[in-house]
Backbone as JSON, one array per atom type, in Angstrom:
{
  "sequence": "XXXXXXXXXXXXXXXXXXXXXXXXXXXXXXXXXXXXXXXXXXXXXXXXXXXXXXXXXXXXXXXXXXXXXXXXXXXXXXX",
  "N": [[-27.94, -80.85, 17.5], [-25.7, -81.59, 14.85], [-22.92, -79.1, 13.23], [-22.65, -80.21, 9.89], [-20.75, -78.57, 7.72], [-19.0, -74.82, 6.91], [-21.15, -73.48, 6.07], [-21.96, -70.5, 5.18], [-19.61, -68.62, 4.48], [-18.05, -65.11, 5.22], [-16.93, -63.17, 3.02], [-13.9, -61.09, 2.36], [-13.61, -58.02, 0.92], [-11.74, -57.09, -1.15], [-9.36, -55.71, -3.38], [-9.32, -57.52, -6.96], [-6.01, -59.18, -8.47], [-5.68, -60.32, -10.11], [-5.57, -59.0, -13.47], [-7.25, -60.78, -15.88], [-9.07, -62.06, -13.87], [-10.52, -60.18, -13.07], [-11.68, -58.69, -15.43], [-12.88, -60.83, -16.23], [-15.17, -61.33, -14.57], [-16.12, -58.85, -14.14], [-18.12, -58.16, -15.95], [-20.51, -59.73, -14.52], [-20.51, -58.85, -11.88], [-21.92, -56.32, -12.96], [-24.28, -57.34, -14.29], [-25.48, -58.24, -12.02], [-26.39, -55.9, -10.75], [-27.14, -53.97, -12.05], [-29.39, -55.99, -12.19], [-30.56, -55.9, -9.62], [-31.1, -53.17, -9.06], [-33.36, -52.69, -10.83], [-35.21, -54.41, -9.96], [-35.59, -52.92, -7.31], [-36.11, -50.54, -8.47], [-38.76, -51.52, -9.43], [-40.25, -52.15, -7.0], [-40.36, -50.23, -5.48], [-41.07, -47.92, -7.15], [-39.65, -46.03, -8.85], [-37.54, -44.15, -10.51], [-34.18, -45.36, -11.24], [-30.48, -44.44, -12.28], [-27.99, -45.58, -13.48], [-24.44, -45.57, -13.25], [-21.68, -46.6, -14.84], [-18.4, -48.09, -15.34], [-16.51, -50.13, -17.16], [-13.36, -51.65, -16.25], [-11.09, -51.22, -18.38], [-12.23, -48.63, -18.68], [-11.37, -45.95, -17.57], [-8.91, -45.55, -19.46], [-9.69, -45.41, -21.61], [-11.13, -42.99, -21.62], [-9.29, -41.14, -20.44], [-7.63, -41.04, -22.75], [-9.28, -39.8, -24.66], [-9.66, -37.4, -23.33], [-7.02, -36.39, -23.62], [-6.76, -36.22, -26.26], [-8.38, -34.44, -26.85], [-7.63, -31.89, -25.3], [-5.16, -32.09, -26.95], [-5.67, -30.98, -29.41], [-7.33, -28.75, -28.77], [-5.55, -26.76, -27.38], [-4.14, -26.29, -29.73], [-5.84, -25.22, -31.76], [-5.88, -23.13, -30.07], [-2.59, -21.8, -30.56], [-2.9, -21.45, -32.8], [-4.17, -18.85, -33.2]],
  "CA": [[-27.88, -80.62, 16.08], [-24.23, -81.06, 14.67], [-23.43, -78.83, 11.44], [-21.18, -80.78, 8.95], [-19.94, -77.27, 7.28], [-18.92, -74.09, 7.67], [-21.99, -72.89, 6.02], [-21.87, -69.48, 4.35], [-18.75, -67.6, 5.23], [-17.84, -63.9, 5.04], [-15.58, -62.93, 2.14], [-13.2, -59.92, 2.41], [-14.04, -57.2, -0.15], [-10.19, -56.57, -1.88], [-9.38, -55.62, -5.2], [-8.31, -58.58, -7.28], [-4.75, -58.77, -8.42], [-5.31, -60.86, -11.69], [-6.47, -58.94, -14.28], [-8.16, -61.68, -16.05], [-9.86, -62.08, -13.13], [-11.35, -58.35, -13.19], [-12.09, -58.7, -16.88], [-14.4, -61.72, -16.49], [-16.1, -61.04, -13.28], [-16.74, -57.13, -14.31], [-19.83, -58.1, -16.26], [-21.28, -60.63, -14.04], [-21.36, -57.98, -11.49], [-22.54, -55.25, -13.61], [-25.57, -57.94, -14.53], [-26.06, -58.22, -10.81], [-26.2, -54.27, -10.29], [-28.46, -54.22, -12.63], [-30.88, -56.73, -11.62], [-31.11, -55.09, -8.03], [-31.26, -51.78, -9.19], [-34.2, -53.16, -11.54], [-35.97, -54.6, -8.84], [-35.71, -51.76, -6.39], [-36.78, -49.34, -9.27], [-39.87, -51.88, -9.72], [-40.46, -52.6, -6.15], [-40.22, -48.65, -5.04], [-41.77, -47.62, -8.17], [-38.92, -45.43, -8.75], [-36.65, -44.22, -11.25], [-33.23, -45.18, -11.44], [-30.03, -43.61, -13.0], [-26.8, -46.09, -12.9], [-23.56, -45.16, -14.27], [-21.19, -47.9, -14.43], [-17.19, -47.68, -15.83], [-15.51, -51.3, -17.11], [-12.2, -51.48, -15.92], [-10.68, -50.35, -18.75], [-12.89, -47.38, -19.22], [-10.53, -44.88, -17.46], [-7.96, -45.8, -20.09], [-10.3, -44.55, -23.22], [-11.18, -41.84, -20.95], [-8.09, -40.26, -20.39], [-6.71, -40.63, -23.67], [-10.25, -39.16, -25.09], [-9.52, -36.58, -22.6], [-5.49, -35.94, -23.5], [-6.38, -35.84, -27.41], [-9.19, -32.83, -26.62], [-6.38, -31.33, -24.86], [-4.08, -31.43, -27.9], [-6.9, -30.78, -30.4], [-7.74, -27.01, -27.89], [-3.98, -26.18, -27.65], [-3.7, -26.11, -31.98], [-6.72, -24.07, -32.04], [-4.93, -21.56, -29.53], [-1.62, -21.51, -30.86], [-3.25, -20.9, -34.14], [-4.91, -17.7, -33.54]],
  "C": [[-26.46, -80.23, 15.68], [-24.11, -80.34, 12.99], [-21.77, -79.85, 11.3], [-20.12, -80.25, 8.46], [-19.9, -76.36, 8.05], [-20.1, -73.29, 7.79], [-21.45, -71.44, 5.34], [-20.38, -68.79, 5.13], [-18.41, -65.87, 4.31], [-17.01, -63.6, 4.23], [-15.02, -61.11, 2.49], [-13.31, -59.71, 0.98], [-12.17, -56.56, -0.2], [-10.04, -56.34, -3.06], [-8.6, -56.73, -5.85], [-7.11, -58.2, -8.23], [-4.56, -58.98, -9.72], [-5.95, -60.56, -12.22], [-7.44, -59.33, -15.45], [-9.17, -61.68, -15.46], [-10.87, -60.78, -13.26], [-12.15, -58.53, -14.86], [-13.24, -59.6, -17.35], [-15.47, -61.94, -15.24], [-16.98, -59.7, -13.55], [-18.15, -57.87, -15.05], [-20.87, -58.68, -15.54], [-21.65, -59.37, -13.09], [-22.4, -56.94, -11.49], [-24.12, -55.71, -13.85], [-26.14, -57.87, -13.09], [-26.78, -56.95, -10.66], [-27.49, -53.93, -10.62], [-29.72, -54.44, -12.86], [-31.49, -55.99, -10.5], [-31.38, -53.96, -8.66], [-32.54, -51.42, -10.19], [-35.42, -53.17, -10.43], [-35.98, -53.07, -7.74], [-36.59, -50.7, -7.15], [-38.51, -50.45, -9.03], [-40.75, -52.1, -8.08], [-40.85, -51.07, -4.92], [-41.26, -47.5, -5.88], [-40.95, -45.99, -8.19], [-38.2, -44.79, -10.11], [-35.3, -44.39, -10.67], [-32.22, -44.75, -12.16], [-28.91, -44.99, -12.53], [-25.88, -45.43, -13.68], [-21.97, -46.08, -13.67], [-20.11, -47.71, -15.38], [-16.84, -49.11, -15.88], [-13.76, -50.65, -16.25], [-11.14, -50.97, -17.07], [-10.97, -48.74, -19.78], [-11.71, -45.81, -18.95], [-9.8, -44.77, -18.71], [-8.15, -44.7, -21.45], [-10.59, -43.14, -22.69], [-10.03, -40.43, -21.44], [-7.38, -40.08, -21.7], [-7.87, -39.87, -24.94], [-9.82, -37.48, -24.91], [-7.83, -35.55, -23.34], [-5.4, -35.9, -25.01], [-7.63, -34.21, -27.59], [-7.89, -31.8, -26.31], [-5.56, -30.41, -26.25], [-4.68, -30.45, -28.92], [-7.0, -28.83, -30.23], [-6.35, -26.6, -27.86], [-3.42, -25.96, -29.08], [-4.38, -25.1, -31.85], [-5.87, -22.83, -31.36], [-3.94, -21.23, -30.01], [-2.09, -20.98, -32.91], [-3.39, -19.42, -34.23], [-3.93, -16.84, -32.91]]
}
């Protein structure tokens, strides 16, 4: 029995470089995540909890984060 291909091969897990790339892949996985984590809840009879960050979630984050900041430093210098 000869194979023709290689058949499934192993991909290396790296972070990609082009952020395009990241930007239109992020949801597909997130749908994946999803699904499994669907199934498992239904299949377990479980609850699940996910908590899931786009790529540029840090971004809003931190600058959420760094206008609290300024916001609490007025109040103090006030009083």
């Amino acid at each position: 029995m000869d194979r023709k291909g290689k058949g499934r091969q192993k991909i290396e897990m790296v972070k990609m470089s082009n952020e395009t790339n990241i930007q239109e892949t992020f949801p597909k996985r997130r749908a994946g995540l999803f699904k499994k984590a669907s199934e498992l809840s239904t299949l377990c009879d479980v609850d699940i909890a996910m908590i899931v960050f786009s790529p540029g979630a840090m971004t809003l984050i931190e600058a959420h984060r760094n206008s609290r900041i300024h916001e609490l430093n007025m109040i103090l210098t006030q009083v």
